[in-house]
C-alpha positions as CSV (number, residue, x, y, z in Angstrom):
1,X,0.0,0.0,0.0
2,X,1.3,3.5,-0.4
3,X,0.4,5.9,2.0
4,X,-0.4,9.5,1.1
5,X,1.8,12.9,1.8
6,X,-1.2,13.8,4.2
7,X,-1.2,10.6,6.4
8,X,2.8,11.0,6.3
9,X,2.4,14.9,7.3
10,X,-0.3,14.4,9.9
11,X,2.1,11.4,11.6
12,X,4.9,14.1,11.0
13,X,3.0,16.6,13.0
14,X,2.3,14.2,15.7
15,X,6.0,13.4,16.1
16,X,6.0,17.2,16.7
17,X,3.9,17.3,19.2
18,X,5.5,14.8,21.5
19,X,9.1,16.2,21.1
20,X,6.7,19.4,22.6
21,X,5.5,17.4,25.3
22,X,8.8,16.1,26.4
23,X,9.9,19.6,26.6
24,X,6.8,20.8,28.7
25,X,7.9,17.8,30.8
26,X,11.7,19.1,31.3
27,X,10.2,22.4,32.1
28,X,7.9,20.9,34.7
29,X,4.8,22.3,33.3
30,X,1.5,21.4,34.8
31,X,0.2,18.2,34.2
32,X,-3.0,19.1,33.0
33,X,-1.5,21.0,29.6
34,X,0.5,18.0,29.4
35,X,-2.1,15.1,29.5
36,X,-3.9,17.6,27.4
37,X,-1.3,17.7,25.1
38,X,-1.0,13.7,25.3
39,X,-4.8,13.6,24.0
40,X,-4.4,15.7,20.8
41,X,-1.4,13.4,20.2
42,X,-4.1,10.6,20.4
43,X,-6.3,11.9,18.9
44,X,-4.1,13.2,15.6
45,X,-2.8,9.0,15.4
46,X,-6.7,8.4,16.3
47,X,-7.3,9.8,12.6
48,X,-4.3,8.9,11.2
49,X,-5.1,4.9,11.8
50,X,-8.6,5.2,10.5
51,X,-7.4,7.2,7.4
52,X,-5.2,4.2,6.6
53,X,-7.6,1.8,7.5
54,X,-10.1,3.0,5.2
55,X,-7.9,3.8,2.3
56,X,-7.0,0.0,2.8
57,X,-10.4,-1.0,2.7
58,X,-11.5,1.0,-0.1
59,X,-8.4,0.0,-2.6
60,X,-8.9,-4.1,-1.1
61,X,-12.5,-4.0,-2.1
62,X,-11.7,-1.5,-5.9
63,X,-9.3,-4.3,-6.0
64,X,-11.9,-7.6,-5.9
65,X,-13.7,-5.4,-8.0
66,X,-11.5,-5.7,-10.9
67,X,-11.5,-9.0,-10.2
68,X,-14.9,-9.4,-10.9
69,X,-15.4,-10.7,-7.2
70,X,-17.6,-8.7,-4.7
71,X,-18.1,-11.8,-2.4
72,X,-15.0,-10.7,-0.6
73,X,-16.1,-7.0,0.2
74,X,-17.7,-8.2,3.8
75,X,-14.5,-10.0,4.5
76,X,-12.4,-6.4,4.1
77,X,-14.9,-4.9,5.9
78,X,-14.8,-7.1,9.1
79,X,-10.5,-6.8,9.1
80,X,-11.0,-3.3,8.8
81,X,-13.2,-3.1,11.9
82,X,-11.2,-5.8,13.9
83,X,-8.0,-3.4,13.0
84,X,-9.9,-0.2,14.9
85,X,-10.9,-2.2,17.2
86,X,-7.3,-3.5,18.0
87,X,-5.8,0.1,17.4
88,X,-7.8,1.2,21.2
């Protein structure tokens, strides 16, 4: 699979924001800004994992498709939720 400039810049960002957390830490900032900190992290890989997730999905089943196979559309769709499930 190849992943897209913007799932690559949003991870990028991410990686950003902890190097910024681990700073607040050195400076002993208040815990609050940093767990809040620590939830947009999670929440920016939140987004990142389903935007890979269902750009999988969507080229798996485009790629049955071509096959001339839809049978295996529900299969996709069942690893794609067992994968967001997994990811929490």
């Amino acid at each position: 699979m190849e992943y897209s400039n913007e799932i690559k810049n949003r991870l990028k960002r991410a990686e950003g924001q902890v190097r910024g957390i681990l700073r607040m830490m050195d400076e002993s900032k208040h815990c609050k800004d940093v767990v809040s900190q620590l939830s947009a992290v999670r929440n920016a890989l939140d987004k990142a994992i389903a935007q890979i997730v269902a750009m999988n999905l969507q080229q798996c089943i485009l790629e049955e498709q071509a096959k001339g196979k839809d049978s295996g559309s529900d299969k996709f769709v069942e690893e794609a939720i067992e994968l967001l499930v997994k990811s929490r």
